[in-house]
Z-matrix of the N, CA and C atoms (Angstrom, degrees):
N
C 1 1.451
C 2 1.529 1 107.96
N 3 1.457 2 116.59 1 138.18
C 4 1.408 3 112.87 2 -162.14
C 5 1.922 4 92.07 3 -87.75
N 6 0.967 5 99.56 4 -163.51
C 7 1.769 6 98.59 5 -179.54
C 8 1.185 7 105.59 6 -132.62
N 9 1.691 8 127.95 7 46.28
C 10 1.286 9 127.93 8 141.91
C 11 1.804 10 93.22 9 -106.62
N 12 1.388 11 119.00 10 -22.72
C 13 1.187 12 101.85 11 178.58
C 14 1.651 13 113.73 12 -87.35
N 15 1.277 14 129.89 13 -14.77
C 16 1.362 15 140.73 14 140.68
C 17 1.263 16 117.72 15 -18.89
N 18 1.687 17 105.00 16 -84.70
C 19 1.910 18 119.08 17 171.40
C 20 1.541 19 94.83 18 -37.78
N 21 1.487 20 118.14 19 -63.06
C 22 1.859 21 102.16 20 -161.67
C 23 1.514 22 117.92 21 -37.45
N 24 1.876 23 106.10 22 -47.29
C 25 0.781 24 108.58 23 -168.76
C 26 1.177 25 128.92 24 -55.26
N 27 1.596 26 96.68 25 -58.24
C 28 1.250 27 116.19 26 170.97
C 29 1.870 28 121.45 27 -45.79
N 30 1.119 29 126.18 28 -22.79
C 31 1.547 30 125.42 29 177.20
C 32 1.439 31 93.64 30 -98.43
N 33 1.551 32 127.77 31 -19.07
C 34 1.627 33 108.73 32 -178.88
C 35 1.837 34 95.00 33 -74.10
N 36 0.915 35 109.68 34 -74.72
C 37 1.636 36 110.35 35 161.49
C 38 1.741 37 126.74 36 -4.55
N 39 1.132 38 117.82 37 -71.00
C 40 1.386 39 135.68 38 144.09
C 41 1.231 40 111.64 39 -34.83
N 42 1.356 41 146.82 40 -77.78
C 43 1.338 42 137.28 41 151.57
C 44 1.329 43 135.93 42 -36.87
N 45 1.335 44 115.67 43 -17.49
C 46 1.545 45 105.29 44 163.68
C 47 1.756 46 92.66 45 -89.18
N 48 0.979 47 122.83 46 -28.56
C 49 1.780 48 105.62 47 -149.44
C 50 1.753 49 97.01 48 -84.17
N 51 1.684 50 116.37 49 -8.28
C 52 1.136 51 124.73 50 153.16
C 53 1.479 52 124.05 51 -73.96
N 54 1.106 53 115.27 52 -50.62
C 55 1.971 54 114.88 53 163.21
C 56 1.353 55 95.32 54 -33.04
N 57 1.511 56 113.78 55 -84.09
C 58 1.321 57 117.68 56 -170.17
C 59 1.413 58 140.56 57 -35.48
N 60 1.827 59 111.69 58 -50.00
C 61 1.465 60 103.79 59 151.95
C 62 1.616 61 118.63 60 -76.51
N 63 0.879 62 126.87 61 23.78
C 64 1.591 63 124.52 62 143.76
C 65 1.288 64 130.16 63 -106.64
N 66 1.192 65 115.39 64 5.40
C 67 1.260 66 117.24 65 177.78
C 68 1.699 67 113.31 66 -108.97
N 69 1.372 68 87.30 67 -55.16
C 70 2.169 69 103.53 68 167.82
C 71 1.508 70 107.93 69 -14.39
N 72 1.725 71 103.26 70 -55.65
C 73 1.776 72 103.51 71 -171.65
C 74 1.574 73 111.15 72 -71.91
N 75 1.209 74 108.44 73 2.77
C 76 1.424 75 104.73 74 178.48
C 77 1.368 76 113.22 75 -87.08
N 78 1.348 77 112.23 76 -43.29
C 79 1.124 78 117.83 77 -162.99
C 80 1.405 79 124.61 78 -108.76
N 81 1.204 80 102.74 79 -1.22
C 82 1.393 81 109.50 80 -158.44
C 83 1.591 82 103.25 81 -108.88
N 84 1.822 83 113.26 82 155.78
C 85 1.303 84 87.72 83 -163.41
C 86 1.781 85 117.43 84 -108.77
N 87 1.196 86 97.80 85 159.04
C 88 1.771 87 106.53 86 -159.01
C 89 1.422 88 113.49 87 -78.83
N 90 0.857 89 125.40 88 162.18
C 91 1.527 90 135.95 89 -174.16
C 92 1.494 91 118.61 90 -129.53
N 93 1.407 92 113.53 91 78.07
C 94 1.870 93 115.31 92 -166.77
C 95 1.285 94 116.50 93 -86.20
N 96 1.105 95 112.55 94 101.18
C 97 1.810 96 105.52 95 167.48
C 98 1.532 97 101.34 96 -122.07
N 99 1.799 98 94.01 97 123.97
C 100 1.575 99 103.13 98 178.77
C 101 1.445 100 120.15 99 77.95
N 102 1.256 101 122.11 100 -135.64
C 103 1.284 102 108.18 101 -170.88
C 104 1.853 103 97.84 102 -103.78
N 105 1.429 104 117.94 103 12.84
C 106 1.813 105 123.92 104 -170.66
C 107 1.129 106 72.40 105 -105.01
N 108 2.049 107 99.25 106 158.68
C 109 1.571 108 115.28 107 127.80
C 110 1.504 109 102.34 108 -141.29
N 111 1.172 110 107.21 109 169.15
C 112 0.874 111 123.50 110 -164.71
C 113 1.982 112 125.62 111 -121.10
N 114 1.212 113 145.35 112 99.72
C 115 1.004 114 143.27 113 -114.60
C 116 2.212 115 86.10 114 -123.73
N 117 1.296 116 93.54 115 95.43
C 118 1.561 117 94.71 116 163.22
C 119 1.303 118 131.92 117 -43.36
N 120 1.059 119 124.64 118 125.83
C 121 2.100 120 129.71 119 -170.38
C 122 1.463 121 103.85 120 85.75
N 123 1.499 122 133.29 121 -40.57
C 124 0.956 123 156.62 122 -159.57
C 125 1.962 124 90.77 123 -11.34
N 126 1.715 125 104.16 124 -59.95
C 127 1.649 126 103.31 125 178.96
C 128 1.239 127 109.29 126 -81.03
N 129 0.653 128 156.50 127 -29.92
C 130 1.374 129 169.65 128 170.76
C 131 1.862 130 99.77 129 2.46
N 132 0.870 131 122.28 130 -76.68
C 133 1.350 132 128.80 131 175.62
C 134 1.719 133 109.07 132 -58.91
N 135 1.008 134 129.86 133 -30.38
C 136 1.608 135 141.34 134 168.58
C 137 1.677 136 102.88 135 -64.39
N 138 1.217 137 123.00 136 -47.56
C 139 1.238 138 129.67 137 173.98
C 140 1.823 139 115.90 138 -41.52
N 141 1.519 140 86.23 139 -71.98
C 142 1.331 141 123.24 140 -169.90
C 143 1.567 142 104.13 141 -61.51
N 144 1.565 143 125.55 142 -16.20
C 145 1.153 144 121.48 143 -174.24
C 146 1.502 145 109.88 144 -115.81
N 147 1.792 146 103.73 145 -7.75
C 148 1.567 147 97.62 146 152.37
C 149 1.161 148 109.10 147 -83.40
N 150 1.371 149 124.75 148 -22.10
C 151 1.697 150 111.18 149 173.66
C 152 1.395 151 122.10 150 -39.15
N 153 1.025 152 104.49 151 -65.49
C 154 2.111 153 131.62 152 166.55
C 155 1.469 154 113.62 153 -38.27
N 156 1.509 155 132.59 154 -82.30
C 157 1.585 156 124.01 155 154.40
C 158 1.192 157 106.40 156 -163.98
N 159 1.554 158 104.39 157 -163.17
C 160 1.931 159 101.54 158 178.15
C 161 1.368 160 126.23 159 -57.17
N 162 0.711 161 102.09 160 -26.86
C 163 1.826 162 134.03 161 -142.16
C 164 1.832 163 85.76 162 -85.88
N 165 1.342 164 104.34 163 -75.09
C 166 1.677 165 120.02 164 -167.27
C 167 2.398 166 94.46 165 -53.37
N 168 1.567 167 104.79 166 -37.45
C 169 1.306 168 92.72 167 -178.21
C 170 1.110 169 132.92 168 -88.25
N 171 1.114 170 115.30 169 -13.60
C 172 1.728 171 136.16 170 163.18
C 173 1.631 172 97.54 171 -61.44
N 174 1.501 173 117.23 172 -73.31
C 175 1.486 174 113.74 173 179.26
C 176 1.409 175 124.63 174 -36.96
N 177 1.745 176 114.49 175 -38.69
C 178 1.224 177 108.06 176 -167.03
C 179 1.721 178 98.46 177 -95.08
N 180 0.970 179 96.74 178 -18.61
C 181 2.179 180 91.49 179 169.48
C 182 1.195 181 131.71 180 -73.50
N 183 1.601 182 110.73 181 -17.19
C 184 1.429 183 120.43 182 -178.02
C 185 1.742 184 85.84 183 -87.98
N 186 0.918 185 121.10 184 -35.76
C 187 1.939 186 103.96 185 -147.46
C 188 1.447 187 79.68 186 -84.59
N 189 1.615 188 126.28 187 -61.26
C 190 1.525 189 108.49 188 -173.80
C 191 1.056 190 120.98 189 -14.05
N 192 1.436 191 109.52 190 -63.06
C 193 1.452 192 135.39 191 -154.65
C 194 1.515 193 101.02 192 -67.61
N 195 1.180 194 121.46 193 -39.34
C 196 2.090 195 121.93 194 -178.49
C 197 1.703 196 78.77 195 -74.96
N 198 0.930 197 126.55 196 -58.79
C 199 2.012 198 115.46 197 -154.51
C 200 1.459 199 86.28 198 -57.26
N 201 1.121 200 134.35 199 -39.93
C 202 2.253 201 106.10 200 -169.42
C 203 1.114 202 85.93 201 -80.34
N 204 1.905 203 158.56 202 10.81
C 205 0.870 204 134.32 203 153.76
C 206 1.297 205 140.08 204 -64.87
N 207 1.795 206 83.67 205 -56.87
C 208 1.247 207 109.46 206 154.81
C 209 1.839 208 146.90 207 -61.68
N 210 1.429 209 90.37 208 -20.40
C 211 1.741 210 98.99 209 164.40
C 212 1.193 211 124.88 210 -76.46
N 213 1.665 212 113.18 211 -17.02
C 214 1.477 213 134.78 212 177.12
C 215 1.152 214 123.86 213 95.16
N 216 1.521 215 112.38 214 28.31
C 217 1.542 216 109.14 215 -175.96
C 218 1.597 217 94.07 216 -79.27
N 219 1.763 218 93.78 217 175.44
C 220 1.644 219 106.64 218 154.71
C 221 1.208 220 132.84 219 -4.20
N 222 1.256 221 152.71 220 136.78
C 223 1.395 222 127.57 221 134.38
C 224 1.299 223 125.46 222 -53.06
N 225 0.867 224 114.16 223 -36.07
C 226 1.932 225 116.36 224 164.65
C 227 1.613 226 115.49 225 -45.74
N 228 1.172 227 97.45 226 -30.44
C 229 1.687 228 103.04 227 178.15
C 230 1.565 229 123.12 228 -61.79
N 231 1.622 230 74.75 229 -46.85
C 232 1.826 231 96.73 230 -176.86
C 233 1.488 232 97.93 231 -69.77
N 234 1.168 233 127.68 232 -79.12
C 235 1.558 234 144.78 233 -173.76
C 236 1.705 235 97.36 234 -30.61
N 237 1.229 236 130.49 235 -45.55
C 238 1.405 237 134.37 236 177.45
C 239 1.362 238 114.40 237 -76.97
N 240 1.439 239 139.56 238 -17.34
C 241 1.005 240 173.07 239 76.79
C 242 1.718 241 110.58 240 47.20
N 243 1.750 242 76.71 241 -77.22
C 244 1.966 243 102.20 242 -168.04
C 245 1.333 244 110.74 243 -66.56
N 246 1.965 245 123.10 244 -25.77
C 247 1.015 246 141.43 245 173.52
C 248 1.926 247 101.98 246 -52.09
N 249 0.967 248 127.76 247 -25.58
C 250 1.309 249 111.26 248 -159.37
C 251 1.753 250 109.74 249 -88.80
N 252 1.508 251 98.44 250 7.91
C 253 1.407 252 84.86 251 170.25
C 254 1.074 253 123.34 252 -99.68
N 255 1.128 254 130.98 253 4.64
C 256 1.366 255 153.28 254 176.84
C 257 1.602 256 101.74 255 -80.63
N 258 1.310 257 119.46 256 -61.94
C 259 1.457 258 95.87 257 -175.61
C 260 1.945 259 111.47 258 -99.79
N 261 1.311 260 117.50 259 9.18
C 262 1.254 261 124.62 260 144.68
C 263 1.576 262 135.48 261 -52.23
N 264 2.134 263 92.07 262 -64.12
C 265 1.656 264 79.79 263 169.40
C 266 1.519 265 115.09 264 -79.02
N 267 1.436 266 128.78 265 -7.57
C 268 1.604 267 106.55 266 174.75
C 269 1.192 268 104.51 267 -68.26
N 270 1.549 269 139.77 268 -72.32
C 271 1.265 270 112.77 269 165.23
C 272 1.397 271 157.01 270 6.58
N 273 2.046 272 101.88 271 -62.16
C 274 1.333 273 102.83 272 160.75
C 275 1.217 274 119.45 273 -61.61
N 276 1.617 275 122.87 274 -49.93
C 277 1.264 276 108.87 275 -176.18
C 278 1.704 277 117.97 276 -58.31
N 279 0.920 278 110.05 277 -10.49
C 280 1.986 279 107.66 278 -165.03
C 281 1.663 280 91.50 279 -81.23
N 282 1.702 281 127.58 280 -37.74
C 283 1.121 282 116.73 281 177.09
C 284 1.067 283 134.16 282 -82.24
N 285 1.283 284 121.36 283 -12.82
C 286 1.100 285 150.57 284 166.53
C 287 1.391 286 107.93 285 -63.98
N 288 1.687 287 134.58 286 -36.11
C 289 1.016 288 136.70 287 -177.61
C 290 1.911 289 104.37 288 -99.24
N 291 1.402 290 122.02 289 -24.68
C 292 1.162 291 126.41 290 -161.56
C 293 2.031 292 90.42 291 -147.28
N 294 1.398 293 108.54 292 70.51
C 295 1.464 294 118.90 293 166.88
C 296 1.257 295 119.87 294 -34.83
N 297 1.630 296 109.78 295 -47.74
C 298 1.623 297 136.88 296 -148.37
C 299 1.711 298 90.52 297 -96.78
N 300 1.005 299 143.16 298 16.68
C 301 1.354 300 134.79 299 -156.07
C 302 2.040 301 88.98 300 -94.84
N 303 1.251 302 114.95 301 -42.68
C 304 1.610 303 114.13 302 -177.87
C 305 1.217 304 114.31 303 -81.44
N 306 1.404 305 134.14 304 22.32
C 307 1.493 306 135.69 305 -172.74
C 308 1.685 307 108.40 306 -71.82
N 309 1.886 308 95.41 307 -44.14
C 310 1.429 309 104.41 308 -174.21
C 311 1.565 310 109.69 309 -125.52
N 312 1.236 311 92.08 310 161.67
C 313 1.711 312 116.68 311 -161.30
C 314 1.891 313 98.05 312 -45.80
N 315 1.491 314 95.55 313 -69.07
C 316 1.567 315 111.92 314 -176.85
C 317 1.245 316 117.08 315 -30.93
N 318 1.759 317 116.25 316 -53.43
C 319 1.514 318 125.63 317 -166.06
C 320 1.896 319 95.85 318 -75.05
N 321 1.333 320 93.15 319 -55.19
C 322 1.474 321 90.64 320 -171.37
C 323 1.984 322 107.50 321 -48.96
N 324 1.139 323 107.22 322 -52.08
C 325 1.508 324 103.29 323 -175.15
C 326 1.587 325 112.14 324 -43.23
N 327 1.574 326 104.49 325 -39.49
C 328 1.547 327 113.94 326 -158.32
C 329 1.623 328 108.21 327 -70.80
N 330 1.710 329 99.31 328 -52.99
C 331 1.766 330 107.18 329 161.73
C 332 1.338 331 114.90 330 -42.58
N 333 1.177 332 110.12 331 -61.14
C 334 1.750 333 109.34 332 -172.63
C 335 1.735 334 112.05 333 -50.29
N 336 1.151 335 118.74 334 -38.24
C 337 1.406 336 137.84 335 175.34
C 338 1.515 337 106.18 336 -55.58
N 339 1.392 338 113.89 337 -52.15
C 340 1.669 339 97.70 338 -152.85
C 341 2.179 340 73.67 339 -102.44
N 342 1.235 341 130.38 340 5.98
C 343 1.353 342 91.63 341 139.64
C 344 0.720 343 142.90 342 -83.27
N 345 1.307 344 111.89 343 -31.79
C 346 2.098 345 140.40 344 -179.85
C 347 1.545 346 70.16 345 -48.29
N 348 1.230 347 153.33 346 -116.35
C 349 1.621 348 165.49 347 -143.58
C 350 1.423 349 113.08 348 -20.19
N 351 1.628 350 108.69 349 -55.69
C 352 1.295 351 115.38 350 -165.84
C 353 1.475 352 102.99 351 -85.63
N 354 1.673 353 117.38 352 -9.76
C 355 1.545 354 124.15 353 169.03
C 356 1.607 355 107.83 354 -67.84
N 357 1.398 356 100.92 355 -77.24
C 358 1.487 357 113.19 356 163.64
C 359 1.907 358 134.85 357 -19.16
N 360 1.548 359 91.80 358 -36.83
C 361 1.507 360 96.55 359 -179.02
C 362 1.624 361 102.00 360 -92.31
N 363 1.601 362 121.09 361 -27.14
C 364 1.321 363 103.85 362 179.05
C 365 1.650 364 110.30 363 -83.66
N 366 1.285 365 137.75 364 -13.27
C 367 1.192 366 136.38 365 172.64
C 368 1.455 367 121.54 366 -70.40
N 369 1.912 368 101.91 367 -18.02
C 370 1.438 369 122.59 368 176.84
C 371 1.444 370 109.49 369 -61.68
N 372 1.526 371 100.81 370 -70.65
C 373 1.434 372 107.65 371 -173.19
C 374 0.856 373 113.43 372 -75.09
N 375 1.675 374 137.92 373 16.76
C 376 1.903 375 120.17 374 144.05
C 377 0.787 376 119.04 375 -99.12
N 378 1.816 377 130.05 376 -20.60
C 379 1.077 378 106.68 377 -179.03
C 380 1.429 379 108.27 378 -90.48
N 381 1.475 380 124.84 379 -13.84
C 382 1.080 381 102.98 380 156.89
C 383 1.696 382 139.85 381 -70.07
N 384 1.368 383 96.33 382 -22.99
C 385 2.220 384 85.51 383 159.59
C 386 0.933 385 127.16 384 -97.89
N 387 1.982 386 107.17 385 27.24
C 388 1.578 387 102.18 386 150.78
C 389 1.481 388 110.66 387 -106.48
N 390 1.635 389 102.79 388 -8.90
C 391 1.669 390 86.32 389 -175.88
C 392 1.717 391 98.03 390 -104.86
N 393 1.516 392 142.99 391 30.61
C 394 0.900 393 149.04 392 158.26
C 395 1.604 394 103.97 393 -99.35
N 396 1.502 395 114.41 394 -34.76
C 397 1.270 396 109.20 395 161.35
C 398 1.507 397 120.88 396 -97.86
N 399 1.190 398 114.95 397 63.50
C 400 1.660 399 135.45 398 176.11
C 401 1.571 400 97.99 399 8.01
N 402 1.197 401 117.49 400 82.48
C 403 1.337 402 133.66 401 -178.40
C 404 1.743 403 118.59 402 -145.79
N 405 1.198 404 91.73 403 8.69
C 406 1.707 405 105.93 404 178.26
C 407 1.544 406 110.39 405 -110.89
N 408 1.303 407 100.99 406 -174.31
C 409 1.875 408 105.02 407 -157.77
C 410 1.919 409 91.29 408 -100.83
N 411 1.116 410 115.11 409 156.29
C 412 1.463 411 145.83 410 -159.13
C 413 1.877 412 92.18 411 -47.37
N 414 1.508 413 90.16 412 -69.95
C 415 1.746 414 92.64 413 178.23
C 416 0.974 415 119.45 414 -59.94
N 417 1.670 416 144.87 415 -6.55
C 418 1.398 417 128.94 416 159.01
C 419 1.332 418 102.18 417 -69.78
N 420 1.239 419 137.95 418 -58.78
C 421 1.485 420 132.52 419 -175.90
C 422 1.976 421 111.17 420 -57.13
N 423 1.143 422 91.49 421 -14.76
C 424 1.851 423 87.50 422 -168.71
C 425 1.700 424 88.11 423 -92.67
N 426 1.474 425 116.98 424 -10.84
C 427 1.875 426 100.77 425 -174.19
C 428 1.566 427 92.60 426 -111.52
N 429 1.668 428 130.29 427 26.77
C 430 1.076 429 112.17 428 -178.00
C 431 1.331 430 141.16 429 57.62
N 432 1.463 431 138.67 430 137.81
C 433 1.160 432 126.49 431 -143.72
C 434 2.016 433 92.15 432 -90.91
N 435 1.088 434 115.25 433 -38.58
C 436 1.827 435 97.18 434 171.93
C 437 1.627 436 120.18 435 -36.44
N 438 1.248 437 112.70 436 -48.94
C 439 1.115 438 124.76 437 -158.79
C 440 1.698 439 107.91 438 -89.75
N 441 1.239 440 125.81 439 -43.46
C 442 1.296 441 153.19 440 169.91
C 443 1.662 442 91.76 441 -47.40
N 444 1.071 443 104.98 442 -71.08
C 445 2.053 444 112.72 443 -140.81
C 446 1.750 445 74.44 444 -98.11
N 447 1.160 446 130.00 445 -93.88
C 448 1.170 447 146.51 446 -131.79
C 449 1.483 448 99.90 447 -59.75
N 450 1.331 449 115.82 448 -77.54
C 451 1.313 450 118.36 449 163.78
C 452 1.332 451 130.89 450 -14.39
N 453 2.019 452 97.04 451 -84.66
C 454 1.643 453 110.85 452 -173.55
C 455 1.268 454 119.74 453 -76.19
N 456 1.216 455 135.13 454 -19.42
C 457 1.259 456 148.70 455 -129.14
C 458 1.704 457 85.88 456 -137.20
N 459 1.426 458 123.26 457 -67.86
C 460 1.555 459 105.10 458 177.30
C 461 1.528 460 124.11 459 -97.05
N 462 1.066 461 128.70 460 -2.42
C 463 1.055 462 143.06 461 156.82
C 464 1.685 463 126.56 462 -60.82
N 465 1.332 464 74.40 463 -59.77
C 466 1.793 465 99.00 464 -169.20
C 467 1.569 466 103.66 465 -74.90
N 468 1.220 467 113.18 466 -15.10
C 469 1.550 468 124.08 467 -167.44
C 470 1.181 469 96.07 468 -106.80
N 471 0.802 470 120.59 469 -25.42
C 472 2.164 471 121.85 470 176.04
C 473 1.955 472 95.99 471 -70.93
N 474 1.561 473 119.93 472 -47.12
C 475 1.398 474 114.86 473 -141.84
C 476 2.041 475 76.00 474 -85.75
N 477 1.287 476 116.45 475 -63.06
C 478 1.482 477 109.11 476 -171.58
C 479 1.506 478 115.50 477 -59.21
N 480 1.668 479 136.59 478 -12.70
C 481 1.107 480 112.36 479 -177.15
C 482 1.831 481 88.35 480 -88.77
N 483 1.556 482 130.10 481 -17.81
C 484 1.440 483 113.86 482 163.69
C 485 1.415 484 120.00 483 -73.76
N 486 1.185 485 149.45 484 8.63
C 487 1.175 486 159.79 485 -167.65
C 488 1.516 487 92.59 486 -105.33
N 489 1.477 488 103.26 487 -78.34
C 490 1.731 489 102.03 488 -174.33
C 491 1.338 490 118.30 489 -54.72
N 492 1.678 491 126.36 490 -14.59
C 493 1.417 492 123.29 491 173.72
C 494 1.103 493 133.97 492 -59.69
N 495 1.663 494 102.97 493 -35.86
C 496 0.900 495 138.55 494 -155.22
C 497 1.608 496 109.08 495 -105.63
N 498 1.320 497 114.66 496 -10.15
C 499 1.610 498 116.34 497 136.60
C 500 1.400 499 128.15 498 -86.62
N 501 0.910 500 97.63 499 -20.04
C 502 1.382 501 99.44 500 -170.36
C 503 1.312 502 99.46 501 -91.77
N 504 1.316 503 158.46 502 2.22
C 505 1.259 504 162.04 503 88.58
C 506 1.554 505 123.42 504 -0.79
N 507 1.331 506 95.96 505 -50.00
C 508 1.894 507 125.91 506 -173.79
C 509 1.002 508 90.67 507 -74.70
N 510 1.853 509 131.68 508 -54.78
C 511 1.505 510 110.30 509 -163.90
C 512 1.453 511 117.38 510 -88.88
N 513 1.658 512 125.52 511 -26.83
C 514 1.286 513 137.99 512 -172.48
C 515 1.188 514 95.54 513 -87.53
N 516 1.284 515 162.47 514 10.64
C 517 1.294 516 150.11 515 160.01
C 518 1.751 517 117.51 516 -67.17
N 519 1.466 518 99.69 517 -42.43
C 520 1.673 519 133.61 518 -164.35
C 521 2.235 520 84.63 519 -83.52
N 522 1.522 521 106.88 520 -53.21
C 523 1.733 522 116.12 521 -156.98
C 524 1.799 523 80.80 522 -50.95
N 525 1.506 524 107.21 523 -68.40
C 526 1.348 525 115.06 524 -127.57
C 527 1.915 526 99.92 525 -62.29
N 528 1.542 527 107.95 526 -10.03
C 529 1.352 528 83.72 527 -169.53
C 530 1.559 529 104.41 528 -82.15
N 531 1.381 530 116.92 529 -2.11
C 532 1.810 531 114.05 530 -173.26
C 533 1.314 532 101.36 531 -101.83
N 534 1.397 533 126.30 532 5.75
C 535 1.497 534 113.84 533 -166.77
C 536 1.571 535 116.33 534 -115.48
N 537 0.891 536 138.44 535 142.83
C 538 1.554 537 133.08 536 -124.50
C 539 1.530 538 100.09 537 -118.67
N 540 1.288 539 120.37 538 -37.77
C 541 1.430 540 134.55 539 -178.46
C 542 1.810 541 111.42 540 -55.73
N 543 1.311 542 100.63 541 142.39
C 544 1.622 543 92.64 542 173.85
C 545 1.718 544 128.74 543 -89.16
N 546 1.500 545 96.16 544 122.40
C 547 1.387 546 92.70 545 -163.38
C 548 2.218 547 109.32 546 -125.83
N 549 0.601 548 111.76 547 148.41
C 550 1.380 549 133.88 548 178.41
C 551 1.881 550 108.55 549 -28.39
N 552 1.152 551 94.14 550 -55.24
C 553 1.465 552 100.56 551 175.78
C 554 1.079 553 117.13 552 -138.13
N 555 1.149 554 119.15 553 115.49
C 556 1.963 555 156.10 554 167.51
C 557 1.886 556 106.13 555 -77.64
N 558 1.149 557 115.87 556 87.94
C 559 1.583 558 85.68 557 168.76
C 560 1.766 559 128.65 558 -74.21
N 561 1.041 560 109.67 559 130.12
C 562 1.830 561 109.34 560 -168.35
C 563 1.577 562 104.22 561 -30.29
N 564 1.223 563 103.62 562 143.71
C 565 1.509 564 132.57 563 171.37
C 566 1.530 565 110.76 564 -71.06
N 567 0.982 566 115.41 565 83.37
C 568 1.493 567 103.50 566 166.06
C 569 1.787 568 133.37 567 -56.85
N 570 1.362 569 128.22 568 129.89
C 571 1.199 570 119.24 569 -171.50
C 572 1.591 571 114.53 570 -63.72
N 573 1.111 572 129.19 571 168.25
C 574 1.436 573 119.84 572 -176.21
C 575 1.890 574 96.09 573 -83.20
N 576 1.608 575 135.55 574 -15.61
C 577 1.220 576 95.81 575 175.32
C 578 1.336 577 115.42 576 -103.51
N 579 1.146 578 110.20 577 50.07
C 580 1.889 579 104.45 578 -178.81
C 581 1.451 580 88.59 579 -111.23
């Protein structure tokens, strides 16, 4: 394959895994506690496109991030949103440097963890300098900022960005062995007699 037909691929790729995290929040169903909810798969395609490389997860985090603009949610949505490239591309790069890191249960749990964390802390600090700059909706201020920010927002954002990892694991394990493009993480091929 020459490597203008590579790039195609690679941006057709990138463009679906952008359809997809713009569409997921449409359809998929939400999980409200308090004045958050929380939209199942929602990363799912963000995951799956740090699987692939920097390049494919940067692309698909910026466009996510304009589509909750553009569908008309919140700005908080978006702004919480834009946070995910931060602990997306560290990710890509860590697999990118350490491929073999999802082979086993342990490593994979541990990665998924200190992203769920490094997700969690950037969703912290925006929504908290929008709700320090009284720019949030009535019920974040009526549930207090512990409970609001700290709680739902880093808490709740730690347990769903491990939820969505952890599909997105489930589904790219099965993708990556039919998919032809070079990507960061391959999970080993098992022989047919083991």
């Amino acid at each position: 394959m020459t490597n203008v037909n590579k790039n195609v691929q690679n941006m057709v790729i990138s463009a679906l895994l952008c359809a997809v995290g713009i569409v997921i929040p449409m359809f998929a169903p939400k999980i409200v506690i308090g004045p958050m909810s929380f939209t199942l798969a929602s990363h799912v395609a963000i995951f799956i496109a740090m699987f692939i490389s920097p390049v494919t997860t940067v692309a698909v985090c910026v466009v996510t991030s304009i589509g909750f603009v553009f569908a008309g949610l919140p700005f908080v949505v978006a702004a919480r949103a834009m946070t995910h490239i931060i602990f997306a591309f560290f990710g890509s790069i860590v697999l990118k440097k350490h491929p073999t890191l999802l082979y086993k249960p342990v490593p994979t749990g541990l990665f998924g963890f200190l992203c769920s964390v490094v997700h969690a802390a950037g969703e912290v600090v925006v929504v908290s300098v929008l709700y320090f700059g009284d720019s949030l909706s009535a019920d974040m201020y009526a549930s207090g900022y512990l409970m609001s920010v700290l709680l739902l927002v880093g808490v709740g954002t730690i347990v769903h960005s491990m939820v969505d990892f952890f599909i997105s694991v489930f589904v790219w394990k099965p993708v990556s062995r039919i998919v032809t493009i070079p990507v960061s993480f391959r999970p080993e091929r098992r022989s047919l007699s083991a």
